[in-house]
N, C-alpha and C positions, 0 to 999 in steps of 0.2 A: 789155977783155974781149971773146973772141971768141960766137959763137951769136945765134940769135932764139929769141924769146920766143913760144911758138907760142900762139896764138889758142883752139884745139880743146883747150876742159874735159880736165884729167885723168879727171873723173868725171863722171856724171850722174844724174838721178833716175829711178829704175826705171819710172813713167810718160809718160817722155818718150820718143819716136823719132824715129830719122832717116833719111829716104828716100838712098837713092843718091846723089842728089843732091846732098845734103848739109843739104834742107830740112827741118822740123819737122813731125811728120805729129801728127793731132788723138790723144785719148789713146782706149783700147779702154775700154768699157762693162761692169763686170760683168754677169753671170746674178742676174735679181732672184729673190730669195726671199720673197714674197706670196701669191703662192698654195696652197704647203703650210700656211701659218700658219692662212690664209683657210678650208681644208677642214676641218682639224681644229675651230674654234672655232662648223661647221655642225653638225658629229657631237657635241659639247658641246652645243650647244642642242637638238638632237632630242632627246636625251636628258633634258635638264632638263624638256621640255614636254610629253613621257612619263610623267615620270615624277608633277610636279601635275596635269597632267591627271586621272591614277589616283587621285590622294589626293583628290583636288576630288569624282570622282564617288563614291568610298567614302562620304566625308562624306554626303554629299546622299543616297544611299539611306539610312543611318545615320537622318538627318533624316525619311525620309521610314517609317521604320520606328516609328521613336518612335511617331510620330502614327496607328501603324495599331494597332484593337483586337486584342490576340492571341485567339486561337482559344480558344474554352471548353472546360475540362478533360473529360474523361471523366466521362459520370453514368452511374450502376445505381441505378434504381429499383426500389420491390417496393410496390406499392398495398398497403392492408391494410385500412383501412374497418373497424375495431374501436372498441366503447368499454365508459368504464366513469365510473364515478361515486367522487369526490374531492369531500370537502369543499362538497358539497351540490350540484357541478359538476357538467358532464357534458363528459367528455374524448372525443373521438374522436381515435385515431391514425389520419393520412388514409391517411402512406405512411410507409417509409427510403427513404433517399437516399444514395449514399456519392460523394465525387470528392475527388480531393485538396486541392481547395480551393472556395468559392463567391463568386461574384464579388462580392452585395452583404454580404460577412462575410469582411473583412480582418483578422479575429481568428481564430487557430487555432495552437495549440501541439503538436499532432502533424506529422505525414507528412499525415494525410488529414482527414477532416470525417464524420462522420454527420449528417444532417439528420435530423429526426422534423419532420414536419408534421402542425401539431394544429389541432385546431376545438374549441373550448370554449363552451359555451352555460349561462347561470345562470336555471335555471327558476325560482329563487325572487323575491321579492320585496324581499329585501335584496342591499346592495353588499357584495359577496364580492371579501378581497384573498387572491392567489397569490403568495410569493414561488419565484420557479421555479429560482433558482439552488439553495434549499435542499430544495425538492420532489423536480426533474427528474432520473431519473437513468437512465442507458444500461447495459442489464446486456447482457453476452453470455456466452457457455460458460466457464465456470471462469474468470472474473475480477471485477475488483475492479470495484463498481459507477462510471461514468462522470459527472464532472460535468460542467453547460452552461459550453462556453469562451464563448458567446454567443446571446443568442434576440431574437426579435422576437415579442412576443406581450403583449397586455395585460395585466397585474397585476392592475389592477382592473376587475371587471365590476360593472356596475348590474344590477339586478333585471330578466329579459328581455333582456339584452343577451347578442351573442355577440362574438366574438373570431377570426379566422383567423390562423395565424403559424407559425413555426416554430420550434425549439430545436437549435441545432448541439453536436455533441460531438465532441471529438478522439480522435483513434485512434490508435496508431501502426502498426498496417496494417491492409491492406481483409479487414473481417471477410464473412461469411456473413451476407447482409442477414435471411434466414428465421431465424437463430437468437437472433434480437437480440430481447430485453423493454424495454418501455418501462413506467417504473418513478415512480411518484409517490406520494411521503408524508417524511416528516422520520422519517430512521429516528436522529436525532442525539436527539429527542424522543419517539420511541418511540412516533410515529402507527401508524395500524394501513397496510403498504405496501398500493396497487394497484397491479398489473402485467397489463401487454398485452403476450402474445406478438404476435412479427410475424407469426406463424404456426403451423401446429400445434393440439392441440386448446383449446379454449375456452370459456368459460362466463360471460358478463358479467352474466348472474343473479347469482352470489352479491355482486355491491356492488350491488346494486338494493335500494331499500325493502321490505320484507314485511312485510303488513298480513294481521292475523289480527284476522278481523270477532268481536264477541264480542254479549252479551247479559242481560250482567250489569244487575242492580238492585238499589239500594245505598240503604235510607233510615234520613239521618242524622238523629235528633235536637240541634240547636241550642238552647240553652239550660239555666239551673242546673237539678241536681237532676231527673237522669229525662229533660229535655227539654220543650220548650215550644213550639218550631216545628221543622215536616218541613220536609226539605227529601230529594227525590226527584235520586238520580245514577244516570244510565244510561251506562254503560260499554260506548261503541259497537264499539271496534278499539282495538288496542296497535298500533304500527309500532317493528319493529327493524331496523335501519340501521347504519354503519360512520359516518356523519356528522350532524348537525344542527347548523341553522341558520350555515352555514360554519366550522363542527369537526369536524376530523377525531377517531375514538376512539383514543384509546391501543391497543396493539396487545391482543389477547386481551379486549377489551370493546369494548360493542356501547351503544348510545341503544336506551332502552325510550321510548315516546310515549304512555300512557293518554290517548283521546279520551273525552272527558264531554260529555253534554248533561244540563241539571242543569235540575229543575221546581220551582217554588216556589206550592204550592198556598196559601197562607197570603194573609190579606187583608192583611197588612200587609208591608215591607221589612224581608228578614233578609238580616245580614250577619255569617257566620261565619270573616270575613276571608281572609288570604291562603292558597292552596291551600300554600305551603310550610309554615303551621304548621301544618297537620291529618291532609292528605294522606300517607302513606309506603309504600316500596317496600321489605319487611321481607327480607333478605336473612341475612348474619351478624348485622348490626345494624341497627337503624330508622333508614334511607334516609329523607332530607328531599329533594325534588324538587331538580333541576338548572338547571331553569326550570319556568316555573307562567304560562297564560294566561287561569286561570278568574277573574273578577270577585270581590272581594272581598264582594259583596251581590249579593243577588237582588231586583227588582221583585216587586211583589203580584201577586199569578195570572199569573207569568210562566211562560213554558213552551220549553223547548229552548234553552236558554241555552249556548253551547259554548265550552269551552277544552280548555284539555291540562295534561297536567304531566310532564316529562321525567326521567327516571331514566339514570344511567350503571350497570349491572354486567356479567357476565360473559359473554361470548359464546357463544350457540349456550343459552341456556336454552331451557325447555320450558314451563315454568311459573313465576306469580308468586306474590308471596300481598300484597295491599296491607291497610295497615293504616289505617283513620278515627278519631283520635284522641276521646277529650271534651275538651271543652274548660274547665269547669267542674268535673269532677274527675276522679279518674287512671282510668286504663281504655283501651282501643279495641275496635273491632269489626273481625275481617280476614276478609278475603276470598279465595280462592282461582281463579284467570284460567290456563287452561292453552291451549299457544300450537300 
């Protein structure tokens, strides 16, 4: 067989060349692709550390808001420097107040709050209790009287002591501070109401005491048949009132108060007992006292001996008529006290 068998590849690999020569020349380098990659994964990151950045400092003002106290709502005040007498009390309404909320009274069921700020002082000598959620009440123009959603004020006062505090009521919007009454009595019990305007005309005379001085002289006989020892009552003042001894009256009656000084000329001790079984206040019918502070006996040649004795009737009398029972047989002697 004829031919040679030639040497020179039919084929070859696309990365190989050959110079002229016929030598082996090194292989070409791609275009590296690193730094399109490398750009975009910078534009990535700015973005990411944009974007917590933002969220980082949201937080943190967030944080820092919490911890700030916010601003006190809106107040309208109206001073009023009024009072009046409850249940042997003496109420002064200081001021109203209206805001939609108060900061040390997290309790409110309306839109807004009225505050009454009150001063209550107990001239008397007994502890006098108040319950104020059934007392307190917030009247305004043609509505339904308001009860306390919450107060801060003593309940109970000791004799001489006073009280400073406030009573909140809810509203469901900001009323006219000048039209508003402040209203206290148990109208569920049918105490007799006192009411403070905030304003407007006024007269805190009519719950004041009225003492009508008198001069009556009243002598009883003590003992059977006809009487056996004097006994001398001078009937100094009557006091009509809306209250005694921390009672308020029923509405439409009044506390009558006959003040006695009582002599006992006799050399010996009479005692014609309790002032409820002798004493009366003769109205429709013979009135037995309410309370009674006169000593059931009198010392020998004693002189000015004092008590009372209390009667509930009708409001706005003029006159009384009391009646001095005997005691030993049926009978009395009355008296006539015009006021």
């Amino acid at each position: 067989m004829s031919g040679n068998i030639s040497d020179t590849p039919d084929t070859f690999d696309e990365q190989d060349t050959f110079s002229a020569t016929g030598k082996l020349e090194p292989m070409k380098k791609q275009r590296a692709v690193f730094w399109p990659w490398f750009g975009g994964l910078l534009v990535v990151g700015l973005v990411i550390v944009i974007v917590v950045t933002t969220v980082v400092s949201n937080w943190l003002h967030g944080i820092q808001s919490a911890g700030t106290t916010p601003p006190a709502p809106t107040l309208i005040t109206l001073n009023v420097g009024r009072n009046a007498i409850y249940a042997d009390l003496n109420f002064t309404l200081l001021n109203v107040q209206y805001a939609s909320s108060f900061r040390d009274d997290p309790i409110h069921s309306g839109t807004g709050i009225v505050r009454a700020s009150v001063r209550v002082n107990n001239p008397t000598k007994n502890t006098i209790d108040v319950s104020y959620y059934d007392v307190a009440r917030l009247l305004g123009a043609g509505k339904q009287p308001i009860a306390p959603a919450n107060l801060h004020l003593a309940a109970t006062l000791k004799g001489g002591a006073a009280s400073n505090g406030w009573i909140d009521f809810p509203v469901s919007s900001q009323p006219t501070l000048k039209m508003l009454q402040f209203q206290i009595g148990n109208a569920a019990t049918n105490e007799t109401l006192v009411k403070i305007p905030a304003s407007g005309k006024y007269d805190p005379s009519q719950y004041n005491v009225h003492v009508f001085n008198q001069s009556l002289t009243i002598n009883y006989n003590y003992g059977p048949y006809g009487g056996k020892h004097l006994l001398i009552y001078h009937l100094t003042s009557v006091n009509v009132s809306d209250s005694y001894n921390g009672a308020e009256a029923p509405a439409g009656q009044q506390f009558y108060v006959l003040n006695f000084t009582v002599d006992n000329p006799n050399g010996v001790y009479v005692g014609p007992g309790s002032g409820y079984d002798y004493i009366r206040l003769l109205l429709n019918v013979s009135t037995p006292p309410r309370d009674n502070t006169l000593p059931i006996g009198f010392q020998h040649n004693s002189r000015g001996t004092s008590g009372h004795v209390t009667y509930l009737g009708s409001a706005g009398m003029t006159s009384l008529r009391i009646g001095f029972l005997a005691q030993f047989y049926q009978g009395q002697d009355t008296y006539q006290v015009s006021l």
